[in-house]
C-alpha positions in Angstrom: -20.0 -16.6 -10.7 -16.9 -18.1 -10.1 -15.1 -17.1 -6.9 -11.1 -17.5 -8.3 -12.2 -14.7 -11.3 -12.9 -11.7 -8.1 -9.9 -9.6 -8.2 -7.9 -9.6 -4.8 -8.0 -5.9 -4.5 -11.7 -6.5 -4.1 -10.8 -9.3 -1.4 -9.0 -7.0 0.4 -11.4 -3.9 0.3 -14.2 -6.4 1.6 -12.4 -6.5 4.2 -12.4 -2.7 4.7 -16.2 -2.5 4.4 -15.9 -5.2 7.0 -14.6 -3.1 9.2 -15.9 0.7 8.4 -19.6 -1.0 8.4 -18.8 -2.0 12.1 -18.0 2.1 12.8 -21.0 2.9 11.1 -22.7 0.7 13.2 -21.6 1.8 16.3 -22.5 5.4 15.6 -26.1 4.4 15.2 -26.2 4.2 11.4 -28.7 1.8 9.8 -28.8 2.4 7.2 -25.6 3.9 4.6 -25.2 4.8 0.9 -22.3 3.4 -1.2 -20.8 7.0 -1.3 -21.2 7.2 3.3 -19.4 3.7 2.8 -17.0 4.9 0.4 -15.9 8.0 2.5 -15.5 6.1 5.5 -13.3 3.6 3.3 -10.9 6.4 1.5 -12.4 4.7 -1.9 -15.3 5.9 -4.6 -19.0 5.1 -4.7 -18.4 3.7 -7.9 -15.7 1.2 -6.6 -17.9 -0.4 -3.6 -20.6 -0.6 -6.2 -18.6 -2.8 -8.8 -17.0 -4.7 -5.7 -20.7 -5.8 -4.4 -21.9 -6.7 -7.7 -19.4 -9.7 -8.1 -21.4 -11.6 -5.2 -25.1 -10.3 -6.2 -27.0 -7.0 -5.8 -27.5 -5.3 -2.2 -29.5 -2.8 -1.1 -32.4 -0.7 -2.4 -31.9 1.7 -5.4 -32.3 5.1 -4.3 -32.0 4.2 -0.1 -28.8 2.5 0.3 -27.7 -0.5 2.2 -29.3 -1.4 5.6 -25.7 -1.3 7.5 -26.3 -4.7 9.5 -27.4 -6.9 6.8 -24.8 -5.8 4.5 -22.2 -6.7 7.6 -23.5 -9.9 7.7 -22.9 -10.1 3.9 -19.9 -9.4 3.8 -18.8 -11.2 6.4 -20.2 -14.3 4.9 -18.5 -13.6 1.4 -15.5 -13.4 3.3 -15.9 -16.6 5.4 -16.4 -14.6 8.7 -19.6 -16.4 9.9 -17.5 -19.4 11.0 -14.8 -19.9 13.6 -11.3 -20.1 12.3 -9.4 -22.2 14.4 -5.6 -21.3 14.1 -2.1 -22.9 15.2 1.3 -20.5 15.0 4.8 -21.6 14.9 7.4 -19.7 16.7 6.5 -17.6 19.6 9.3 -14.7 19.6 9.2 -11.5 19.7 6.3 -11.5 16.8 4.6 -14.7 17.6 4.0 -13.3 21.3 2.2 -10.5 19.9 0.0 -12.3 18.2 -0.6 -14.9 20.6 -1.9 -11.9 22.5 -3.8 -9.8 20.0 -7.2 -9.2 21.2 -8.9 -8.6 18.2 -8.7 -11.9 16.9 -11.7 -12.8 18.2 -13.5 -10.1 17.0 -13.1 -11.6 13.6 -13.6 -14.9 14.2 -10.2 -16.1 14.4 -9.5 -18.3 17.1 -5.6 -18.8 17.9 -6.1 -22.8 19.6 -2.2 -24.2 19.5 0.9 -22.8 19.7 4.4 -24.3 19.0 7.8 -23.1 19.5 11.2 -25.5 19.0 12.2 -24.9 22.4 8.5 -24.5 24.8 10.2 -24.0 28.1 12.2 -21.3 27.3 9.0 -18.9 26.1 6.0 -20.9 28.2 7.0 -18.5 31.1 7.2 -15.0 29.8 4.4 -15.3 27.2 2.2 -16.8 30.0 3.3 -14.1 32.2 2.2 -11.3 29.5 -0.8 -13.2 29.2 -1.6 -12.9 32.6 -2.4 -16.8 32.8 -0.9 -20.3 31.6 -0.5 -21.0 28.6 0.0 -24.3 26.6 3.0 -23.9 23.9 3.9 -27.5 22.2 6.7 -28.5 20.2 6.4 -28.6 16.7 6.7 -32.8 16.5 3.1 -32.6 18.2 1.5 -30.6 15.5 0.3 -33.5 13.6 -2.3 -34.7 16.6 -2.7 -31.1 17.8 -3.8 -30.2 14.7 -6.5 -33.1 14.0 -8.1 -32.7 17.6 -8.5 -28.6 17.7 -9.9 -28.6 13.8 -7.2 -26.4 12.6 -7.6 -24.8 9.3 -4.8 -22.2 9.5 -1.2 -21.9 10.3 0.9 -19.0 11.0 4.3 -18.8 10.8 6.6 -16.6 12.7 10.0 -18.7 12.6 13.2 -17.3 11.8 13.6 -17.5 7.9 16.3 -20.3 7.9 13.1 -22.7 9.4 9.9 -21.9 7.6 10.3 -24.1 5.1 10.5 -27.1 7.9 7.6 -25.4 9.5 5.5 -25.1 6.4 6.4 -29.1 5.4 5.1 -29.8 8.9 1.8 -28.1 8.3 1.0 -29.2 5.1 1.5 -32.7 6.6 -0.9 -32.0 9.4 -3.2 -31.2 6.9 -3.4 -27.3 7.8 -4.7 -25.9 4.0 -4.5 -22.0 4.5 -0.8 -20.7 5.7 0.1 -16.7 6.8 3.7 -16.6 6.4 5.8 -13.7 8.5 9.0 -15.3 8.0 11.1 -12.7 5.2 11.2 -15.5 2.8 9.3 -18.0 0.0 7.9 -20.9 0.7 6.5 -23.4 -1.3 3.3 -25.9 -0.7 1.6 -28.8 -2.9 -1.3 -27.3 -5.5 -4.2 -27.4 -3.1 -2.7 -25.4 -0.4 -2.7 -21.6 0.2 0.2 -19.2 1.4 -0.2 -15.8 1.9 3.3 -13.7 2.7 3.5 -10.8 4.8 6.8 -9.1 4.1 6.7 -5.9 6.3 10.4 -4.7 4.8 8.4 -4.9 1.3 5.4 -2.4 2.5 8.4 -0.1 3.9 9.9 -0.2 0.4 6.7 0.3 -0.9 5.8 3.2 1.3 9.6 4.9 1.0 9.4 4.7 -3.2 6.1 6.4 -2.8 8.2 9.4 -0.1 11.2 9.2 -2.6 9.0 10.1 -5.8 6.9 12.4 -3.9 9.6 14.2 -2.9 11.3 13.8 -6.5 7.8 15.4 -8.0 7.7 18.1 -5.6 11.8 19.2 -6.4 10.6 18.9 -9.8 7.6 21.4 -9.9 9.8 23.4 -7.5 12.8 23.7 -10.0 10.1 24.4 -13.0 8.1 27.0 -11.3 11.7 29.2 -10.4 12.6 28.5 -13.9 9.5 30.7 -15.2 10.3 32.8 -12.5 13.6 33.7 -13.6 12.2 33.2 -17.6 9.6 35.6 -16.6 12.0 38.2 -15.0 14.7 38.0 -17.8 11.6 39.4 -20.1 10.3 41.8 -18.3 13.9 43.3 -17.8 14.0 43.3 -21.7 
């Protein structure tokens, strides 16, 4: 099998099963059907099915999946059986929150630098959130910081106007995997990965979906009064 062929929509519902197996867990469950997995997912039986089957077969026909070895599957499918170690750029408003996000760890994901153009003026109130010191370096440094922590993955939370500096820098540092939250393309050397996270472009996504809900509704509305009045215009001969 040949990883690049798996559809990312199956990526990112691995992730899901990641994450509803760890529920299951917790309730006690060991041991869960594709169709308990499913429901807990908001997807089919069928669909977890045909996602597993691109890495192998799981489980035992006609008794499921036992719930903590299929976590560990998964999570080693999805390259969650190693330590991430991450660097972000630009601690605003954003980059705070995630320097603070708990759950990091949870995954695996270890944030072990952080960089901002002017450190002084954000050292205090992040560390102060934090509730201890905390080390934020300028961005010149990320070369060195970059090759003694092992960092694999950047994240960028820099205005739009300076991503494309930032990215440069990381590529250069030798950081392969990129998470972008700046509202705007950037562009890496073949070899490199950048995934975007526009959150204007899931609120577009999500109000088209309101809009034509709304438009479908008004439509069987205006359909179901015009048999109404069709119906009463024969009946009153």
């Amino acid at each position: 099998m040949k990883f690049l062929k798996v559809p990312e929509a199956t990526i990112r519902r691995l992730s899901r099963y990641s994450r509803c197996l760890e529920n299951l867990i917790r309730k006690g469950e060991k041991v869960v059907s594709s169709a308990q997995l499913a429901a807990h997912c908001g997807v089919n039986a069928a669909q977890v099915r045909k996602d597993l089957a691109y890495f192998g077969e799981f489980g035992i026909r006609g008794v499921g999946y036992f719930a903590t070895e299929l976590l560990q599957d998964v999570k080693r499918i999805l390259g969650l059986n190693k330590e991430w170690r991450m660097a972000i750029v630009g601690i605003g408003n954003l980059g705070s929150a995630l320097l603070l996000y708990k759950d990091f760890l949870k995954q695996n994901y270890k944030i072990v630098a952080a960089f901002d153009i002017d450190p002084s003026s954000v050292v205090g109130r992040v560390s102060e959130k934090l509730g201890k010191p905390i080390e934020i370096l300028h961005p010149d440094r990320m070369k060195e910081v970059v090759l003694e922590r092992n960092v694999e993955v950047g994240i960028i939370t820099t205005p739009p106007s300076e991503a494309q500096v930032v990215a440069d820098q990381m590529v250069e540092a030798g950081i392969r995997g990129i998470l972008n939250f700046a509202p705007t393309q950037i562009h890496v050397p073949d070899g490199f990965i950048v995934k975007n996270v526009f959150f204007t472009t899931v609120l577009d996504n999500l109000a088209y979906l309101l809009s034509s809900s709304r438009a479908i509704t008004k439509t069987i509305g205006d359909a179901r009064n015009r048999s109404a009045e069709e119906t009463g215009k024969e009946l009153g001969g």
